[in-house]
N, C-alpha and C positions, 0 to 999 in steps of 0.2 A: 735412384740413379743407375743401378747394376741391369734393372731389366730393361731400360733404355738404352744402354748402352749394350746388354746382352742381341736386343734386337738390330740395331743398327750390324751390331757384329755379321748377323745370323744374316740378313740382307742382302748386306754387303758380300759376304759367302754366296751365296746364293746367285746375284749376280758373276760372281766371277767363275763358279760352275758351270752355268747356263753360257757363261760366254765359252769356258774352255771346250763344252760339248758342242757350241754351233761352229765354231774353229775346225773343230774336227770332222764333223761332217761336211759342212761346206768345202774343206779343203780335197776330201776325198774326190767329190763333184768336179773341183777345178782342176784337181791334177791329178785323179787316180784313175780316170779313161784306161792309160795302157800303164798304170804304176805296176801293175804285177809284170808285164813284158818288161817293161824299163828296168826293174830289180833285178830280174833273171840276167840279163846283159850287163849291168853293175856288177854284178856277185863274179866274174869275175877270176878275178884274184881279189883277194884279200884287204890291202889297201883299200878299191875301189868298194869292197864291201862294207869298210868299216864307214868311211865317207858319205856313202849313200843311208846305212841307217842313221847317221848323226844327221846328216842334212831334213832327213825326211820325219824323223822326230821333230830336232826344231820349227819344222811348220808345221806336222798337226800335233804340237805341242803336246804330246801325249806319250809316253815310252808303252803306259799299256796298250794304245790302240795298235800299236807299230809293234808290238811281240806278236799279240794277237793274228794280226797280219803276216806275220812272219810263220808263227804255227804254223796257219791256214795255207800258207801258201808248202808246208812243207807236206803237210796235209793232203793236198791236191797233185802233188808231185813234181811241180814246177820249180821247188827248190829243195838241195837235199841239206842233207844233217850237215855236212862242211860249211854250203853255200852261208847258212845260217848263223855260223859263230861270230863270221863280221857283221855282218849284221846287227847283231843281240848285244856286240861289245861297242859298233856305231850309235846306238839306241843309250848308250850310257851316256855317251860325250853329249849327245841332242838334247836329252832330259834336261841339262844343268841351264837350258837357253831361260825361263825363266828368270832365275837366281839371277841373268844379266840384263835382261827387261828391268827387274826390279831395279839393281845397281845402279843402271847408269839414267834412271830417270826419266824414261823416256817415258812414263805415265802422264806429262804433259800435254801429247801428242794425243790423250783419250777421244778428247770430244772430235776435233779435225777429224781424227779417224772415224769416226761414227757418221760425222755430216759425209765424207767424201762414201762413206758405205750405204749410206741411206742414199744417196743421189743416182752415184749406179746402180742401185734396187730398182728403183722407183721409175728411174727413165730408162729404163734396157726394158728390152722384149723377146731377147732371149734369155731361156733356160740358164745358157751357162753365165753368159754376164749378171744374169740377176745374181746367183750363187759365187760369183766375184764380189760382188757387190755385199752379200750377207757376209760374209767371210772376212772383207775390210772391214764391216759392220761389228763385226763377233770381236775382232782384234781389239780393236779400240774399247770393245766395251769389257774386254778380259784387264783389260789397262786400266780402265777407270772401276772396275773389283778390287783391283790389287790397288789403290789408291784410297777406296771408300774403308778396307778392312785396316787397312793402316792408322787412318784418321781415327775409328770407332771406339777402338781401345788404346787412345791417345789419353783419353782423363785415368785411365786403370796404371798407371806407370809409376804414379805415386801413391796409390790405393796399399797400407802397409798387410792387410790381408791378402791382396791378391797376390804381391812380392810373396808372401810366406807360403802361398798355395806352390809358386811355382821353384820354389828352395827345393820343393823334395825331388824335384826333376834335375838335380845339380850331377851335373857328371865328372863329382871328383875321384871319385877311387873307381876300380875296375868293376868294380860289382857294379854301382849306381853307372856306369858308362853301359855297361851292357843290360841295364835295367832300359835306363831309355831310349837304349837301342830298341831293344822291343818296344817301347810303347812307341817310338817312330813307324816300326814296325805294322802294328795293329792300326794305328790311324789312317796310314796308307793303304793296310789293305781293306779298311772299312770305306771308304771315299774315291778307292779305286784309281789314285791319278797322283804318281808322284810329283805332278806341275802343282797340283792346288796343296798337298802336303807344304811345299818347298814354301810356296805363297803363304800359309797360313804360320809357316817355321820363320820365315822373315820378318813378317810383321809382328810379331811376338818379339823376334830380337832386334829389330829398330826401337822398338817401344821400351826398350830394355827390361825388358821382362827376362830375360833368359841371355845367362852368357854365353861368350862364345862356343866354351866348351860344349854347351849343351845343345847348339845350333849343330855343331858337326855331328855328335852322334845322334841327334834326330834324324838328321841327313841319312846317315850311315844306313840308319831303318826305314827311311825311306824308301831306297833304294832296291831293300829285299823284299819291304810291302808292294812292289808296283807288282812282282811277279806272279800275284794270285790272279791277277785277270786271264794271262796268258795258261797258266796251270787248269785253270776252270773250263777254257773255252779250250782243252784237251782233253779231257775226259771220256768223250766218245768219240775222240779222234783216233786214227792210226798209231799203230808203234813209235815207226818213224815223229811223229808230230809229237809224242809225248816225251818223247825224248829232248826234244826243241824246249818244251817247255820247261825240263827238268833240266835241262842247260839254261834256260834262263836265270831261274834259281840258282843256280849253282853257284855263277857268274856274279851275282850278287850277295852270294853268301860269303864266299872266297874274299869279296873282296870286302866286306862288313868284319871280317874275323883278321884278314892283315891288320888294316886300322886299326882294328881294336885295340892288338898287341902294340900297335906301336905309337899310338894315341897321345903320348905329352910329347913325340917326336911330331907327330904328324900339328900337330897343335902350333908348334913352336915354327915351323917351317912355314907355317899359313901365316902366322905372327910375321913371321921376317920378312915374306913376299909384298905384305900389305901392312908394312909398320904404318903407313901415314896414312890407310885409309877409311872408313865407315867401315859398319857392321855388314851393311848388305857387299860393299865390294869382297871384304875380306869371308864373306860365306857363298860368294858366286866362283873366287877366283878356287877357294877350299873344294867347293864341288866339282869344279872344273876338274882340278888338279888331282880327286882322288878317283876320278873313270879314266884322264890320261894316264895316270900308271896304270889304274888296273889293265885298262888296254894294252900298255907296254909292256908288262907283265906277260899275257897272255899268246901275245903276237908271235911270241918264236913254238909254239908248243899246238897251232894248229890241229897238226896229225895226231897226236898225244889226244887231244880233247875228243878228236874224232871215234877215234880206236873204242877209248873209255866207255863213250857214252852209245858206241853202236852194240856195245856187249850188256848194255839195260835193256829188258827184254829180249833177253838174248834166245833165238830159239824158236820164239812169239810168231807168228803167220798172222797178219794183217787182214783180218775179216774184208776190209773195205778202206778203201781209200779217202772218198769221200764220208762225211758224218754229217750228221745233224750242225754240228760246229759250221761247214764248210758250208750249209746251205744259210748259216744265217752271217756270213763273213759280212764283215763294216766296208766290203768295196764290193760296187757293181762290179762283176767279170765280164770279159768281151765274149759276144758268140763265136771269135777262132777261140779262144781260152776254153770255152763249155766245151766247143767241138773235141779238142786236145783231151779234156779231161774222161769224156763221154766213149772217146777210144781207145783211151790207156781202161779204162772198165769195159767195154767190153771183151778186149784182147784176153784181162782178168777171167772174166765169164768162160769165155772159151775155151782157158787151159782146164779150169776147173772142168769141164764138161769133157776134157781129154780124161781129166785123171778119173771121172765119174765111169767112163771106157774101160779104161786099160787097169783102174784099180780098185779097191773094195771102198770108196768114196761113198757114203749113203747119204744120210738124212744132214748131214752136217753141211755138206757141202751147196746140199739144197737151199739153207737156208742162209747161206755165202749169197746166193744169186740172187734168194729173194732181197735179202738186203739193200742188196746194192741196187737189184731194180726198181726197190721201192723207195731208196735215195734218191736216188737224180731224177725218177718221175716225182717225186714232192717238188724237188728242185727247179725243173721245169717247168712244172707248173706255178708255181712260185714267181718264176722268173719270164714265162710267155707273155705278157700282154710290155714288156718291155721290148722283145724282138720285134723286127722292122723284118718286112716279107721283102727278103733277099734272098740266094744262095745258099749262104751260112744256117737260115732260119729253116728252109729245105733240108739242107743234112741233117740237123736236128733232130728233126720229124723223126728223119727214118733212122736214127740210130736209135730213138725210144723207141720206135718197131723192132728195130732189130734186140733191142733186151727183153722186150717181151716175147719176143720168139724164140731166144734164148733159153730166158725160163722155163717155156712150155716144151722145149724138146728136153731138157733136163729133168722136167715131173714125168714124162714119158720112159725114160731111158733107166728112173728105178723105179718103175712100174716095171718094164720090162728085163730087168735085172733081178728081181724079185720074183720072177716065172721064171727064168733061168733058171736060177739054182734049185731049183727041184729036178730032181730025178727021170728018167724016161724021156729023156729029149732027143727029137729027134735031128739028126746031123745036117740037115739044110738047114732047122732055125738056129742053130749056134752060130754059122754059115753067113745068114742073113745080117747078124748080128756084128759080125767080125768087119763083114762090108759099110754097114751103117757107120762104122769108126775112119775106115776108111775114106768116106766119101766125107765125112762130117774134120779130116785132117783135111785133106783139098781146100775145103773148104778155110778153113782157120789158117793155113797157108799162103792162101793165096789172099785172107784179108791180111795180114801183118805184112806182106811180102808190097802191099799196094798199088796188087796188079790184078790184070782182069784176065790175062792170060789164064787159060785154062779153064773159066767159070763157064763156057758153055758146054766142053765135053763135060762138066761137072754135071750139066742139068742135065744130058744126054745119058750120064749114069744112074744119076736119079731114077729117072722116065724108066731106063732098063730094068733096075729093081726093083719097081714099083711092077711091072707087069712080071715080073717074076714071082715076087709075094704074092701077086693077084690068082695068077694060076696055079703054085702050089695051093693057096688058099680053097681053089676050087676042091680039089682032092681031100683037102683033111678033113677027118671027122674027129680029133678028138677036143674039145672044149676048149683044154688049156691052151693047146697048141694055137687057135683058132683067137685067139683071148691076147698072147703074145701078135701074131701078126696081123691082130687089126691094131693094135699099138703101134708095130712099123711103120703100116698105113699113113698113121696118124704124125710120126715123125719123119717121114718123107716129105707129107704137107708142107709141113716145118720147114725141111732143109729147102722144100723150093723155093719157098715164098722168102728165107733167109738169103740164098743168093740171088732174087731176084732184085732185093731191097740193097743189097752193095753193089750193086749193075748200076743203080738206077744213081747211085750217090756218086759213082766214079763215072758216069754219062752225063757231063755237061751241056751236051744237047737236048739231052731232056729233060734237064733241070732249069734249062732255057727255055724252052716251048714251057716248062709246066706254068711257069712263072712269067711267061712271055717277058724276055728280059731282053 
């Protein structure tokens, strides 16, 4: 009997997985178009941030997917470490929407939802209504998971073995409370989803397998298990973003260690709100109730949190903004979004290439730019056969021009930095060199400034010190010297073809004829 009933369990799991991961992708498809614009205009204040991560949890019924998201997005730059904290603490209130699925029943509603999700699959021909359609589909069948896992270990409830397995999970004294906190803990960050934790913690205590006590501090570890997803998918992210993740954790650890301490209080209070109800009300309204304080807890100390956690890594210089993390984020971005992101790096690129100028900046710096140009080129390629030849898809183009031009006058410039500092130099090529800075700020000026003013006297300086390198070049004979200004040469090329490619992106007229638009 146990391995038929072990199976049906594992199944039934199985199912309600598989629904919670089609929920979440589908949902992204229905509503995540401009969810990263729509975040940034929520965030706000405060309130509106907290609102918007609760809301946006409760439908892609995931607090990890929605940190995750939130890294990335701090990651990218569109949201900072402030914007964030409502967010992370809105993401606590949304997680508990389960716990009230489960409560009030609405597992009825499985199959309906399934048929009316199947019908707008099946008879839609577009994209997004299909993915409306899978999504109603997903719901319904995460309802009849949470229905099937209930039923499976219905005959286990009086099984006197199985009751003894689950005595040792009893959380009466403070040691065994914080025992099964952790194992709430490891389960959740093994299964990665504090929705299916919560699901598989209910059904276990509808079945009465596990008393109350031990339903809230499964909870409690829940709560700090969801945070390894978001912590993971930081690791090769920015400062900034690690810090987002390590405020998640935090946020849930804080609030795992209040409870804990005050746990036959917090017990007793859940007891009184829902003297007359079931197990599952009384462990929806208990979840509920312990993100509402933690949130109201947290609400007055905003700037406190900020301060704290801008001084983790404190010092740190952000190789790169974008990461490996950011190219494989769980929401399509829009091509204004790429565009944004693609200018806030190169603007990057370019001071680096001041400080490569003006400072003793070598090999390290170099490989800042490689980085990054070999980020968003993975990225775009990645992401090209989804751009629609627009405008937008045109700018694109040429700002992956413009990094790689970038680069290429940066491997120049300590090329040519590295004949510098030798000895017996003669006072036009230091000269030459002073002006290349010059002309290469104009430049970087007048991109940030997002004006064109001046880009032609800029090629007109170019042109001049190009035939000035040219004809001292005639004259020189010594090797090194001759070695340094065919490298100018060579980064003159560079700076033309660089401002000819930001001409070309702020000329809408010739981005109109290119694309005859």
């Amino acid at each position: 009997m146990i391995w038929a009933i072990l199976i049906d369990f594992i199944g039934s799991l199985g199912i309600f997985l598989y629904a919670l991961e089609l929920v979440s992708k589908e949902s992204q498809k229905v509503f995540g178009e401009n969810i990263k614009e729509y975040l940034k205009r929520l965030t706000e204040n405060k309130y509106k941030a907290i609102a918007t991560g609760a809301i946006v949890t409760g439908i892609v019924q995931s607090s990890s997917v929605v940190s995750v998201l939130i890294v990335n997005l701090v990651n990218s730059g569109i949201l900072n470490l402030r914007d964030s904290i409502g967010l992370i603490l809105g993401t606590n209130i949304g997680t508990t929407a389960t716990g009230w699925i489960f409560s009030i029943k609405i597992t009825a509603f499985s199959i309906p939802l399934i048929a009316v999700g199947s019908i707008v699959y099946f008879f839609s021909n577009k994209e997004v209504e299909k993915s409306k359609g899978k999504f109603i589909f997903g719901f319904g069948l995460l309802l009849l998971g949470l229905q099937y896992m209930s039923s499976s270990i219905n005959p286990l409830r009086n099984d006197p073995n199985f009751i003894a397995l689950f005595t040792l999970f009893k959380a009466d004294t403070y040691f065994n409370i914080i025992k099964v906190v952790a194992i709430g803990t490891a389960v959740t960050a093994i299964i990665q989803s504090s929705s299916a934790a919560v699901g598989i913690i209910l059904t276990l205590g509808l079945q009465g397998l596990i008393n109350l006590e031990t339903i809230l501090a499964l909870i409690l570890g829940a709560n700090i298990g969801t945070t390894i997803t978001p912590i993971i998918s930081s690791l090769n992210s920015s400062y900034e973003a690690k810090r987002t993740a390590m405020l998640c954790f935090f946020v849930k650890f804080i609030l795992a260690i209040f409870f804990i301490l005050v746990f036959p209080a917090y017990v007793k209070i859940v007891e009184i709100l829902t003297a007359s109800s079931g197990v599952a009300i009384k462990t929806a309204v208990a979840n509920t109730f312990v993100n509402v304080v933690n949130t109201i807890i947290f609400l007055p100390f905003f700037g406190t949190i900020e301060r704290v956690f801008s001084n983790i890594y404190k010092g740190k210089i952000d190789k790169v903004s974008i990461s490996e993390t950011e190219l494989n984020t769980f929401l399509e971005i829009t091509s204004n979004t790429m565009i944004n992101i693609f200018n806030k790096e190169i603007i990057k690129v370019m001071k680096i290439i001041e400080d490569i100028f003006s400072k003793n900046e070598e090999s390290e710096s170099y490989k800042k730019i490689v980085l990054i140009d070999n980020e968003i080129t993975e990225y775009f390629i990645l992401k090209s056969g989804t751009l629609e030849k627009n405008i937008d898809s045109f700018k694109i183009y040429r700002y992956i021009k413009i990094l790689s031009e970038l680069k290429t006058i940066a491997k120049y410039l300590l090329k040519i930095k590295k004949n510098l500092s030798k000895e017996n130099q003669k006072k036009e090529i230091t000269n030459f060199y002073k002006i290349l800075n010059i002309i290469f700020n104009d430049i970087r000026e007048s991109y940030e400034d997002k004006k064109n003013n001046g880009l032609d006297d800029t090629l007109e300086n170019i042109t001049f010190l190009e035939k000035e390198i040219v004809a001292f070049q005639e004259k020189e004979t010594s090797l090194e010297n001759l070695k340094i200004l065919t490298l100018y040469k060579r980064v003159i090329v560079h700076f033309r073809d660089l401002v000819k490619l930001y001409i070309e992106i702020k000329d809408i007229k010739f981005i109109k004829k290119s694309f005859r638009v």
